[in-house]
DODO-244622 format. One line per 10 residues: number of its first residue (from 1); for each residue x, y, z of C-alpha. Coordinates in nm, 4 decimals. Layout:
// residues N
NUM = X Y Z  ...
***
This chain:
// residues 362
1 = 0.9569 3.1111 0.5481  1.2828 3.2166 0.7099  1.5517 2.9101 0.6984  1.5798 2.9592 1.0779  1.2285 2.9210 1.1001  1.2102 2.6411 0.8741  1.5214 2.4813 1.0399  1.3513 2.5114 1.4248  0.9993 2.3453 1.2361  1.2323 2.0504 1.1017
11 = 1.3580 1.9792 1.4125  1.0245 1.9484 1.5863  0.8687 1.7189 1.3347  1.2126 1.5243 1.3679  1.1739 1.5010 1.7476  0.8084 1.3513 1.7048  0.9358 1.1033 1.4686  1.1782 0.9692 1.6984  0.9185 0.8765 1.9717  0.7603 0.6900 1.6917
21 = 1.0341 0.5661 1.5420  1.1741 0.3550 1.9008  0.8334 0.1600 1.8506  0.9657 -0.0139 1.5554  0.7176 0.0832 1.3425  0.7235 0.3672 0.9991  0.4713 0.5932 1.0077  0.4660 0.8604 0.7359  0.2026 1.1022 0.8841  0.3990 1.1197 1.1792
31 = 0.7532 1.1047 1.0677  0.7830 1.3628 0.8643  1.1489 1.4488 0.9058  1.3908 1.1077 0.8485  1.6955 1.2678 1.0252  1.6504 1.2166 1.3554  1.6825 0.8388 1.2786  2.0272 0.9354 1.1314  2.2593 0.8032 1.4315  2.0542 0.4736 1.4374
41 = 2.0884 0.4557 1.0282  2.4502 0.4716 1.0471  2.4722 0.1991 1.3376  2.2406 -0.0056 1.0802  2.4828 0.0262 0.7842  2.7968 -0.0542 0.9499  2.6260 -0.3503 1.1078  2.4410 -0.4538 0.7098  2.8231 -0.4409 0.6102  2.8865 -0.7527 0.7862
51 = 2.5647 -0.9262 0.7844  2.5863 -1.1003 0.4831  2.9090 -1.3335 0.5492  2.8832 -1.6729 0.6514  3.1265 -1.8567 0.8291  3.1313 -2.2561 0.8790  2.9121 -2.3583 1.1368  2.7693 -2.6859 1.3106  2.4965 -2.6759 1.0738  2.6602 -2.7120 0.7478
61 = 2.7272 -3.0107 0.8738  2.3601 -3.1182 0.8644  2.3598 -3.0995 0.4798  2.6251 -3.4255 0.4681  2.3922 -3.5987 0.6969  2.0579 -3.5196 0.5412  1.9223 -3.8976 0.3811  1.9669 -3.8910 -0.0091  1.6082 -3.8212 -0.0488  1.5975 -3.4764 0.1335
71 = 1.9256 -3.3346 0.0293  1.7959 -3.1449 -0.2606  1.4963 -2.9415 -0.1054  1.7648 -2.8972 0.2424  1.9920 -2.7098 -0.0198  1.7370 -2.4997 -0.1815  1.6130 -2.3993 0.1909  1.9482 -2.3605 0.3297  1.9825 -2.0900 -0.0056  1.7009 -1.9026 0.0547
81 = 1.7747 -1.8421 0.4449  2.0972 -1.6636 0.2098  1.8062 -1.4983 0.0534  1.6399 -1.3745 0.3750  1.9526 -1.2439 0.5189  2.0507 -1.0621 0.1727  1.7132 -0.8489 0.1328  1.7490 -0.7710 0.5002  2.0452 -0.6246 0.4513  1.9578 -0.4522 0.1725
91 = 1.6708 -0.3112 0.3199  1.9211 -0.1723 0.6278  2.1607 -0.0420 0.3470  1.8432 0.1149 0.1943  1.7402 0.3023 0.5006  2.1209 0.4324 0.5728  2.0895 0.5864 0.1597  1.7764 0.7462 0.2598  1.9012 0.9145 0.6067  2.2640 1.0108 0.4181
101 = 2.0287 1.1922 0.1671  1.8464 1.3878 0.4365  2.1989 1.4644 0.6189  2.3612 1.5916 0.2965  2.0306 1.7744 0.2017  2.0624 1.9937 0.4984  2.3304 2.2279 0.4430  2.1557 2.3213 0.1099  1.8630 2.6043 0.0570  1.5263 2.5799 0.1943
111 = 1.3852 2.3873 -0.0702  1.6412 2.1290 -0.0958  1.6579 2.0931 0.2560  1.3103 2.0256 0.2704  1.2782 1.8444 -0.0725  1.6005 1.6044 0.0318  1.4519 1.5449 0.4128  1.0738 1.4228 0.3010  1.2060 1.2268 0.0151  1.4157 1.0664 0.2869
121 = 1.1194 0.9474 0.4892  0.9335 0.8022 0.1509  1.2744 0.6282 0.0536  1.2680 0.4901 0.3942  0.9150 0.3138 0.3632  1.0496 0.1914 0.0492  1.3252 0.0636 0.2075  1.1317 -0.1009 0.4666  0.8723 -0.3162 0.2155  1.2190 -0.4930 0.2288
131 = 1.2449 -0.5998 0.5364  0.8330 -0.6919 0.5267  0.8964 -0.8888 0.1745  1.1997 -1.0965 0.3608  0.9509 -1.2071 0.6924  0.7321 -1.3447 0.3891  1.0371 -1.5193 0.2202  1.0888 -1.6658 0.5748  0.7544 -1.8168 0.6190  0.7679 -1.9550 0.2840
141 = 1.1004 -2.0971 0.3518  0.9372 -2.2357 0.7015  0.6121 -2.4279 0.4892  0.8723 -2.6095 0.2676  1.0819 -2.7092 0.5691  0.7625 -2.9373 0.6429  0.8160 -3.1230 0.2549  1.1881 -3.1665 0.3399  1.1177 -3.3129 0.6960  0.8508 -3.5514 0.5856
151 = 1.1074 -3.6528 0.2487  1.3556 -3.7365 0.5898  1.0987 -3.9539 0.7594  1.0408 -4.1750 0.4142  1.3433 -4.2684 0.3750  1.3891 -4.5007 0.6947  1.1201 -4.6698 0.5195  1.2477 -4.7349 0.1683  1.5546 -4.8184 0.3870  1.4017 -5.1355 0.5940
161 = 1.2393 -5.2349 0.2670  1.5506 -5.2777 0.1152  1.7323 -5.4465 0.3859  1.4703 -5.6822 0.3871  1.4697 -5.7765 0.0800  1.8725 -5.8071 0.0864  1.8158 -6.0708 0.3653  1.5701 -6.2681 0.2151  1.8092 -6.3224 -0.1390  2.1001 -6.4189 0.1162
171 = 1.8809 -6.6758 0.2157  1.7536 -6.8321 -0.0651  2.0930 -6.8849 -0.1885  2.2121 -6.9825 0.1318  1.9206 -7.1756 0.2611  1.6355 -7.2139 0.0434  1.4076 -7.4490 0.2518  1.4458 -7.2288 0.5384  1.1258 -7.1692 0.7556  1.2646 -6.7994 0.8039
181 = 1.1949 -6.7286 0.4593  0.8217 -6.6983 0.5417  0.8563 -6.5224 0.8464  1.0993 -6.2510 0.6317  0.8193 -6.2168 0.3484  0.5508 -6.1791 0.5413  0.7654 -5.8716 0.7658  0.8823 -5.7668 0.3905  0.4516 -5.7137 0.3007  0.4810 -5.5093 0.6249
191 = 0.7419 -5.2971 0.5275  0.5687 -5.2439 0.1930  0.2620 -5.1535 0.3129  0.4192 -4.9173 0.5324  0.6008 -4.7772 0.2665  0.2770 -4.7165 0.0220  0.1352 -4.5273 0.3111  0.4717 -4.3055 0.3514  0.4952 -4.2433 -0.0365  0.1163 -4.1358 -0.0100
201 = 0.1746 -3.9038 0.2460  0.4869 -3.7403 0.1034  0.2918 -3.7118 -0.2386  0.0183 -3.5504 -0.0427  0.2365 -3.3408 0.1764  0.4780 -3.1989 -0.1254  0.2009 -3.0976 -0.3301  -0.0118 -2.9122 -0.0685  0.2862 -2.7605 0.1306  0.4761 -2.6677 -0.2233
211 = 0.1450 -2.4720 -0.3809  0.1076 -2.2861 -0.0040  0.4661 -2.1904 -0.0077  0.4752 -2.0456 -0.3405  0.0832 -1.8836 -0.2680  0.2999 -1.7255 0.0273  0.6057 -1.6268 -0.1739  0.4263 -1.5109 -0.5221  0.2138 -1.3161 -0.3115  0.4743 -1.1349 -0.1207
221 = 0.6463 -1.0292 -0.4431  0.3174 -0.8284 -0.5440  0.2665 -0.6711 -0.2667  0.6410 -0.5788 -0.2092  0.6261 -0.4582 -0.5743  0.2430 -0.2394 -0.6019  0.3404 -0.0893 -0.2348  0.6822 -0.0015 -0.3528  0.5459 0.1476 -0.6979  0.3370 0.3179 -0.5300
231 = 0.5846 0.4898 -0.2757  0.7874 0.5752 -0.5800  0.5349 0.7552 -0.7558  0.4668 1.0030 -0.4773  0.8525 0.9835 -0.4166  0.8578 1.1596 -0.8042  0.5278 1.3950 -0.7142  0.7887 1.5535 -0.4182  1.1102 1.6115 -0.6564  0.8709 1.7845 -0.8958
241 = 0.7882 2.0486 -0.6540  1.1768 2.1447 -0.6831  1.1775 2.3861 -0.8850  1.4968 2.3749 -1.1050  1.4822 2.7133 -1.2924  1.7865 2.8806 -1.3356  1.8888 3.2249 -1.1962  2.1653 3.4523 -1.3009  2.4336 3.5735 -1.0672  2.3363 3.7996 -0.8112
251 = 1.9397 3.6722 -0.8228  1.8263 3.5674 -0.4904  1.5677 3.2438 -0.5510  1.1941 3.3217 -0.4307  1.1448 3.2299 -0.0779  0.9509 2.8882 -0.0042  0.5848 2.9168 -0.0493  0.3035 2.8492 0.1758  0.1345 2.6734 -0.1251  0.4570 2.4590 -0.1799
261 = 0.4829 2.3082 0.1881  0.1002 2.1652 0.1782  0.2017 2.0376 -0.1569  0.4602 1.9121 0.0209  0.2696 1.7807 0.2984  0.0246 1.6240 0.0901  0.2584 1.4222 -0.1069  0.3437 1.2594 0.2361  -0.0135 1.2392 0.3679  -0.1080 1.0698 0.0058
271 = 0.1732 0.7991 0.0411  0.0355 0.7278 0.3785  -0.3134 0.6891 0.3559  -0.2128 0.4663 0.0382  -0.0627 0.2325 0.2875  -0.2994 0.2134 0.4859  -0.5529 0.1843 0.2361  -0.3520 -0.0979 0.0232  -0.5521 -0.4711 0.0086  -0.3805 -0.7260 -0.2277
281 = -0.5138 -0.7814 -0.5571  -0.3482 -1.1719 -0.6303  -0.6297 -1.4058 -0.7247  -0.6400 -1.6397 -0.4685  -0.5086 -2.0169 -0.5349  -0.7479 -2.2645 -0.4370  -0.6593 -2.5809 -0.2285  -0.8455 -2.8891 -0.2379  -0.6273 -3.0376 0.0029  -0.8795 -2.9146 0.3282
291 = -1.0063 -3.3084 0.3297  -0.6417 -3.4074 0.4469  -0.5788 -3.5193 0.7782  -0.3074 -3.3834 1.0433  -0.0763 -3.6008 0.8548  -0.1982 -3.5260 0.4959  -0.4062 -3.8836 0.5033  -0.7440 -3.9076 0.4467  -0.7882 -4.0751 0.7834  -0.5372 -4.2477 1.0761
301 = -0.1828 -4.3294 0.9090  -0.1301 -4.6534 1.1503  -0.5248 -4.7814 1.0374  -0.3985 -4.6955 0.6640  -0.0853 -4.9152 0.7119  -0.2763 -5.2580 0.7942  -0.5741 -5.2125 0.6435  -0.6854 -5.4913 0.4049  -0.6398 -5.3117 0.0733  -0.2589 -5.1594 0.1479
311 = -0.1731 -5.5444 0.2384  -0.2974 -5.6085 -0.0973  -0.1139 -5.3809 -0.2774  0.1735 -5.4269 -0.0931  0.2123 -5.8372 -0.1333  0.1248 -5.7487 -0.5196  0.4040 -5.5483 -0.5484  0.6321 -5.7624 -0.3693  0.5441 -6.0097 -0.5961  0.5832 -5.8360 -0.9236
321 = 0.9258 -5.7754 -0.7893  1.0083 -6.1289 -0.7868  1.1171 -6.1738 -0.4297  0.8427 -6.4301 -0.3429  0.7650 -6.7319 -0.4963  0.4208 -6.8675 -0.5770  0.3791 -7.1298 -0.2421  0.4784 -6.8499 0.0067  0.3162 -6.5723 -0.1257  -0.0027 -6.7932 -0.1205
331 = 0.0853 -6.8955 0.2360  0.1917 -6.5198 0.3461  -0.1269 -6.4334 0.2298  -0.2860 -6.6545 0.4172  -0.1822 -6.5581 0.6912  -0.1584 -6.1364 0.6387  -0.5401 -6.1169 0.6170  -0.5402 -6.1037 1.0070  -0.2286 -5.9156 1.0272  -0.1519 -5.7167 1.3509
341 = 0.0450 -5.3562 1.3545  0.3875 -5.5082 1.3706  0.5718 -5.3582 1.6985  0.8489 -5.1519 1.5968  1.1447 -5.0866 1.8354  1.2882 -4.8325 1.5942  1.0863 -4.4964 1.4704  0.8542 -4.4844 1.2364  0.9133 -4.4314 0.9322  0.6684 -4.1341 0.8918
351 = 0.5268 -3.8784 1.1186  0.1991 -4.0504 1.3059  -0.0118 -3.7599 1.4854  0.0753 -3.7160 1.8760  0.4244 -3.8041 1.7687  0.7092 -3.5130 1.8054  0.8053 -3.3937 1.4851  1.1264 -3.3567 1.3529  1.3682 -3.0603 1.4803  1.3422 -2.7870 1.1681
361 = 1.6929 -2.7057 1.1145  1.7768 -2.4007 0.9285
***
């Protein structure tokens, strides 16, 4: 084929890739030609060259006011929205390589041109199992943002329970036959029964939420890395059609053959249908968590906090601590078997369903 020919044939298959390409969407079988994305790739890597600098914000703020409890997971999600932003860039950088190889490829021969402009469109793809991989990294990031919010709403509790107990040892030095001593245990079993139910549900909540997350992420690694492999290896299949023999000075190289362009054709048609036809092969993780309530309880959290056995508990424990003596915990007791939900002017210190959850913050 004539390189004016060839040229004219390039720049059709370019024009039909560029209605595709406005969708937001690769297709191989229709985009054929990478280089009439070539103005957009160059707005992409001057814009990737910037993307991954962060300034100080409001929000790294929110890290010195996370409770103690949280602070740990809020750093390891604030990192990985780092993460997000660094394969996205890549993945822009990526797609600029792949149109800069087309542009450069087409002030060469036939072959090249043709060789360096379909590789283009493969390196592309590639490029863009970034982008997909990084949306996965974000919804991973997103399921452990549900651990760190519910590690914020226990500590309030562990909180109150401590100020409690603070109160009642100022008063027994201060005042031990004080009748507000009872009235202090008894709120104390409260707050300890309150707090069992809170430590339950965080238990239940970090171990469900942190095997989804990492289902998610693990996952999205394999199929970032079989769909990539698989790109790469019909990526190789194209640069072998080049042919590379030498020619002596004054030798004109044999014209490009009919048989090489549906080689050529087929390499991109292959890498296509392989999309298309790609399932994941993880094993799947199994959850036994699918008993749990909206608030990872098996049951209502407020029934849980007063119910007779979690009053137990909780005056046992405040009693191995040492904070009541024998005659009031006998009396508090007493009087805790027919215990009411204690009105609370303050929050709770877990999430209870119907209630607005906590404002995700990145």
């Amino acid at each position: 084929m004539a390189r004016g020919a060839l040229l004219q044939s390039i720049k059709h298959i370019s024009a039909e890739g560029a209605k595709y390409y406005n969708t937001g969407t690769m297709n191989i079988g229709r985009s054929l030609s990478i280089r009439s994305k070539r103005s957009d790739a160059g707005t992409s890597g001057s814009n990737a060259s910037g993307g991954g600098r962060h300034r100080f914000a409001m929000s790294s703020l929110r890290g010195m006011q996370q409770p103690e409890l949280s602070k740990k997971l809020y750093k390891l999600i604030k990192t990985e929205n780092h993460q997000v932003s660094a394969y996205e860039a890549a993945g822009r950088e990526s797609h600029s390589v792949a149109s800069q190889l087309s542009e450069w490829g087409e002030d060469q021969d036939d072959s090249v041109s043709d060789i360096s402009d379909k590789l283009g469109v493969l390196l592309a793809e590639i490029a863009e199992q970034e982008d997909i991989f990084a949306g996965n990294l974000e919804e991973s990031r997103g399921v452990l943002k549900q651990i760190r919010n519910t590690e914020s709403s226990v500590q309030p509790s562990r909180n109150h329970k401590a100020k409690i107990s603070d109160e009642i040892q100022k008063l027994k030095y201060k005042e031990p036959e004080s009748p507000k001593l009872v009235t202090l245990e008894q709120e104390l079993v409260r707050a300890e029964a309150q707090s069992l139910v809170a430590e339950a549900q965080l238990t239940n909540v970090t171990r469900q939420k942190f095997k989804e997350a990492y289902d998610i992420h693990t996952a999205a690694i394999i199929e970032r890395a079989e769909k990539q492999i698989m790109l790469a290896q019909q990526a190789r299949r194209l640069i072998d059609l080049l042919d590379d023999a030498p020619v002596v000075p004054g030798e004109e190289r044999p014209a490009v053959s009919r048989e090489y362009e549906e080689a050529a054709h087929e390499v991109l048609n292959d890498a296509e249908q392989g999309l298309k036809n790609w399932t994941p092969s993880v094993q799947p993780i199994q959850s036994r968590s699918l008993q749990m309530g909206h608030n990872a309880m098996p049951g209502d959290i407020e029934q849980q906090a007063t119910s007779p056995s979690v009053i137990q508990h909780a005056e046992q424990n405040v009693h191995e601590a040492g904070i009541m003596d024998g005659s009031a915990q006998h009396q508090t007791m007493q009087q805790s078997t027919h215990m009411q939900p204690m009105a609370s002017t303050t929050q709770a210190p877990y999430p209870i369903e119907g209630e607005q959850q906590q404002v995700n913050y990145a």
